[in-house]
N, C-alpha and C positions, 0 to 999 in steps of 0.2 A: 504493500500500500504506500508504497515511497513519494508516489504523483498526487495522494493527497493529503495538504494540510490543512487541518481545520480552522489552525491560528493563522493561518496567513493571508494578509491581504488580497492576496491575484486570487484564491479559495476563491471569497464572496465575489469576485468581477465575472467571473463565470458564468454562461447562464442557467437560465433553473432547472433548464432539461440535465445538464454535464453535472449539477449540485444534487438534482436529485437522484442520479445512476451512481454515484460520489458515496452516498447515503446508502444506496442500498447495497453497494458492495459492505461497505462498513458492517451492515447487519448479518451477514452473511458468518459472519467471522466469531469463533466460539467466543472469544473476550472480546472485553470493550479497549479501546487502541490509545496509547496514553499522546499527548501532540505537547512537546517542548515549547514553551514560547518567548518570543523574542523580547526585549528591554521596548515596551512602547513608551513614547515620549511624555510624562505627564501624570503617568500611572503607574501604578505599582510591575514589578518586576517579578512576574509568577515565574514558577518552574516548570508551569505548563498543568494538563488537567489529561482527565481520562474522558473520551466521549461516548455519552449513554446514548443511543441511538435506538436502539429498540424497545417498545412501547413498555413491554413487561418492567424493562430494567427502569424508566422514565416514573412511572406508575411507583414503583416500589421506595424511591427515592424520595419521591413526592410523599408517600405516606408516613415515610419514617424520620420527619424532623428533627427527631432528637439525634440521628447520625449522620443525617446531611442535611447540617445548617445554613442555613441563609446571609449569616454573621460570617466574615464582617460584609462582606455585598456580593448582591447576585448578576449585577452586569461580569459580563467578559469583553476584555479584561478590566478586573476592577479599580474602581476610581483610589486615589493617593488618600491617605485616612484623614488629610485636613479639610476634605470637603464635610463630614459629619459635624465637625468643628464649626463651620461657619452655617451650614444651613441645617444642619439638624439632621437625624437618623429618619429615612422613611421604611415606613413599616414593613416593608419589601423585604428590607436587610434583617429584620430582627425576629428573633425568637422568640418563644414563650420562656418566664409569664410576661416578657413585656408586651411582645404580638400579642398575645391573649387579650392584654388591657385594653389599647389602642382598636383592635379587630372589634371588641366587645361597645366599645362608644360609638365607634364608623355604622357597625351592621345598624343601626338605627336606623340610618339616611337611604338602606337600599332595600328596608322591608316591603311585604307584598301592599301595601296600605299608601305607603312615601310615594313606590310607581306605579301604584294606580291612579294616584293625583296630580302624578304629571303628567297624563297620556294626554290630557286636554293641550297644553304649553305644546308638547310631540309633535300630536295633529297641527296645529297652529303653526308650527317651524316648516314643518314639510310643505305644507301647503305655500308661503310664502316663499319657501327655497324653489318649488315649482315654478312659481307665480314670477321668480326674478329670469329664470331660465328662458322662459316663455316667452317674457319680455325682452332682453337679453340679447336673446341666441345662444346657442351653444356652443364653449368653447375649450373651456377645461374642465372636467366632471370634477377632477380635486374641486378646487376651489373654488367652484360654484356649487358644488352638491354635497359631497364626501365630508370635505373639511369643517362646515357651516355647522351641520345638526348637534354633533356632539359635543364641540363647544359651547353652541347658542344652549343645550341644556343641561351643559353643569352651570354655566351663568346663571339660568334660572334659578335652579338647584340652589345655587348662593346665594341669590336675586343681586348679583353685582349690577349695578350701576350702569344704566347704558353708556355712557360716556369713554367709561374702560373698555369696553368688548372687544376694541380693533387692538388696542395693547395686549391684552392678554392672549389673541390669536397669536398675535405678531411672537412675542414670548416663548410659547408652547410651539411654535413654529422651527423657534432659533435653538432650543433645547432639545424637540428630535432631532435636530441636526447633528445635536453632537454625541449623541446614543450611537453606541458601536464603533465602526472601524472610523481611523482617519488616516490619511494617506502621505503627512510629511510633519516635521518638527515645526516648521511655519504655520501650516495650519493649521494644528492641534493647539498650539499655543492663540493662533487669533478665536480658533474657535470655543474654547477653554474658556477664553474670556467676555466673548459675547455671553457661554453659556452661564456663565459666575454671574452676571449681570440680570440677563434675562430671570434667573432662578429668583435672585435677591428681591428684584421688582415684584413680581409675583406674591412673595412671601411678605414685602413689607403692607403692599396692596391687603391681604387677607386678612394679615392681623391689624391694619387700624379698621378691617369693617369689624373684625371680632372684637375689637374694645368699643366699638360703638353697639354692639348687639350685645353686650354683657349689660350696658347702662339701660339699651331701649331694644330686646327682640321684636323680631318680625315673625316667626314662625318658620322659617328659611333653614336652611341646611347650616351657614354658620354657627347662627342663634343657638342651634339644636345641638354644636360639639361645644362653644363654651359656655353653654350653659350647664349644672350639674344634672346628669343624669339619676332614675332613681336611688343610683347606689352611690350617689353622690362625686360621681367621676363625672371630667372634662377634660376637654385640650387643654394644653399650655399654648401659649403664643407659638413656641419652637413648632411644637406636635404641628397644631393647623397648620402653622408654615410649611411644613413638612406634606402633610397630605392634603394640602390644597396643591401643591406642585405634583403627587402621586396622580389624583382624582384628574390632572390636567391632562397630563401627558401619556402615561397608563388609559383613562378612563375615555379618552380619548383617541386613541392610538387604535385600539381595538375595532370600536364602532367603522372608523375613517376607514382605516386599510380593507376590514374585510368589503363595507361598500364598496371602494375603486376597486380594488379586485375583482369583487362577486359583478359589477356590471359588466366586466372581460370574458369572464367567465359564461355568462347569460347569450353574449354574442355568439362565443367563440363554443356556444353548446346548443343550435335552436330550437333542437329536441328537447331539451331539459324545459329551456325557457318558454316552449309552447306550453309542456307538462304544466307548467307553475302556473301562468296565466290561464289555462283552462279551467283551473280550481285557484284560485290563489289559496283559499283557506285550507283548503286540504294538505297544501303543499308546501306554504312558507315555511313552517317549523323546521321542517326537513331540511328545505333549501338552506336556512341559512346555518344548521347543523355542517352542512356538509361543505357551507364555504367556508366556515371557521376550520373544520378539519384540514380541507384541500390549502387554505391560503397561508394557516397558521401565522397570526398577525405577530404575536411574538416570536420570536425563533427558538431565545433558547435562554437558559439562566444558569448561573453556577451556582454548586453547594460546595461546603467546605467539609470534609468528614471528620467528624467529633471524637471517634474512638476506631479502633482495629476493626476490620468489618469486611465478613465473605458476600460478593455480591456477581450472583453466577459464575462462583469459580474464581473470581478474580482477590486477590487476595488485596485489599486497600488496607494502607496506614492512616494514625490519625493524623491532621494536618494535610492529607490530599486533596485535592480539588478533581471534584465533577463537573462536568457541563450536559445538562439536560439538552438536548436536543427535539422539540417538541415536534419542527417541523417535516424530521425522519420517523421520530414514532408517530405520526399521522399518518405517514404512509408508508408500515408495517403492513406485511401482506402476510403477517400471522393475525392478523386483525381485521383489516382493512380487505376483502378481495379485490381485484386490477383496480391498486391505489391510486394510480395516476389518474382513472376517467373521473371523470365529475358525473355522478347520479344522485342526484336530490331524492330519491325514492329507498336510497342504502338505511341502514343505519348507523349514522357516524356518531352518535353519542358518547362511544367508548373513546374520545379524539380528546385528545390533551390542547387542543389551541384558545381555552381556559385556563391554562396550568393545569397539572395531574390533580387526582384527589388530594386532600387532605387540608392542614391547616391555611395554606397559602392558595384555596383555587379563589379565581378573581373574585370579587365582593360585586363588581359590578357587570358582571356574566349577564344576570336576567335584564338590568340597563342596557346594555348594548343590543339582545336580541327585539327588546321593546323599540329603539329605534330603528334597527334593522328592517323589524316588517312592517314598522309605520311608512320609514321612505321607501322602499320597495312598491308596496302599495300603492302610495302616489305618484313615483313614476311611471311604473306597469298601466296604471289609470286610466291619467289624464295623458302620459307622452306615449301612446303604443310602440311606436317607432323608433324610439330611443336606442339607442346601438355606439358602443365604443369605437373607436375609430385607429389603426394602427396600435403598436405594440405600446405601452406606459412606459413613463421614466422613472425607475425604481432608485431610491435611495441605498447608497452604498452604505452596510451595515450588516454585521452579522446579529445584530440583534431586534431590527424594526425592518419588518415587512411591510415597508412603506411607499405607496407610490405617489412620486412628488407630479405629476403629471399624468393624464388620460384625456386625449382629445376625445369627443363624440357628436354623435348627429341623431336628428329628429326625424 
């Protein structure tokens, strides 16, 4: 397996057809395959990680926290530890019982009761996002469709301020940018510091709405973390800081990519796409099960192993690093049959592009598929003829399955 690296830059420039044939050789192979990694500029200096690529091992990983922690961070490769210093620990990085506490105050904001009150705001979004395209024309689906929804409803969610909205896109813009790979010491360093910047604004934004929602709630998603909960728990200023930048870019990232994707996919399958629109309701849950599996909007996270630990054979010390690979165990074909097609009618539920079971699967899972088939919906609707246009320009990153660009037509 010497042709492939999973730490190396040129890896991710490849395209998805050579990354995903890449992946399923990996699977093939009795142990999981350890990748040395190089001195990246800015970040810490691993000695490289072992790649879980098959579903069983991703899943098992997933369940067992207590031996593959999330501490000290789950990007690859991870960030220099004076970033937790300045902006605070997101709950991403942390264990139990502090994840516990933090998971414990957040799960309020994404009960079945929260989105069901904001389906009304949903409808209202999409419908306006339609409304602009219409008018408009059609030109970038990012950023006229994709991009729009999930930001305009954690705004909601917060009830920020219309005044802010275009910053805070701009922000969470400039911040996936610097999720995952970067490709020189110049860059990293300008980009480093856009990201320090952008992160900063965000978090001073959130905590002066949260000292003014301490003096005067709204009933708002704010309000609702620094205010004390029954058991008399709240954010700190840090915390909110911290998972208002989570909620932005995570909570967001998901929703965004798997839409630009899933409208590629819809074209580039008219079988499917007939499928769906013939019943939509029959068929949405499915459809968008199976674009999460196929697009896998996150790719991958590391865990750090806690103690001595056999895992299929493989004998790991403590202090080793894993790298989950969510978007090779999606398409495991001990799971998955002929992973590569896109069939809305499969059953993809057993798909890790959630994150695996256990303490860490997203909080805002049922968020994202709630806007998923509201916008789907309205476009399949009111634009029948709506169709992607030429291949997307996907952001370099081995960690955001991001596409920065999709032309389309009406």
């Amino acid at each position: 397996m010497d042709d492939i690296d999973l730490a190396d830059l040129d890896f991710w420039r490849k395209p998805l057809k050579e990354r995903n044939e890449a992946f399923a050789r990996l699977r093939q192979l009795e142990l999981p395959v350890f990748f040395p990694e190089k001195k990246v500029p800015l970040l810490r200096s691993g000695k490289g990680f072992y790649a879980l690529v098959r579903h069983a091992d991703v899943v098992e990983a997933s369940r067992n926290a207590k031996v593959f922690s999330s501490e000290p961070a789950v990007t690859n490769p991870e960030p220099p530890g004076w970033v937790k210093q300045v902006f605070g620990e997101s709950m991403v990085n942390m264990d139990d019982p502090r994840h516990a506490r933090l998971r414990r105050i957040v799960t309020r904001s994404f009960s079945p009761k929260m989105l069901a009150g904001l389906q009304s705001d949903i409808d209202a979004a999409c419908a306006r996002i339609v409304d602009d395209v219409i008018k408009d024309g059609p030109r970038d689906f990012v950023s006229q469709v994709a991009a729009r929804l999930p930001i305009h409803v954690i705004c909601d969610m917060l009830d920020i301020p219309q005044e802010l909205r275009a910053k805070v896109h701009q922000h969470v813009d400039i911040s996936t940018a610097y999720t995952g790979v970067r490709p020189s010491l110049a860059r990293s360093v300008q980009m480093a510091g856009q990201n320090m910047l952008a992160l900063l604004a965000l978090q001073r934004m959130v905590i002066k709405l949260g000292h003014e929602r301490v003096a005067d709630p709204k009933g708002d998603l704010v309000s609702l973390l620094v205010n004390a909960n029954p058991d008399g728990e709240k954010l700190t200023d840090k915390e909110l800081g911290s998972f208002f930048a989570l909620l932005l870019v995570a909570g967001n990232e998901t929703a965004r990519n798997t839409m630009a994707h899933g409208i590629k996919l819809l074209t580039d399958n008219p079988a499917q796409r007939e499928l769906l629109v013939s019943d939509f309701d029959a068929h949405i849950n499915g459809a968008i099960e199976e674009m999460v599996r196929y697009v896998s909007p996150i790719m991958q996270f590391r865990r750090t192993v806690t103690e001595d630990y056999t895992l299929r054979g493989l004998e790991l010390k403590k202090g080793d690093k894993v790298v989950l690979f969510y978007g090779s165990a999606n398409r495991d074909e001990s799971v998955f049959s002929d992973p590569d097609t896109f069939d809305i009618t499969r059953d993809a539920k057993p798909h890790v592009g959630f994150g695996g079971p256990g303490p860490h699967f997203c909080l805002g899972a049922n968020l994202a598929r709630q806007e998923l088939r509201t916008m789907f919906r309205e476009l399949l609707t009111r634009l029948p003829g709506i169709r992607s246009v030429g291949e997307p320009e996907l952001l370099l990153s081995n960690f955001d399955n991001s596409v920065r660009s999709q032309a389309f037509t009406l």
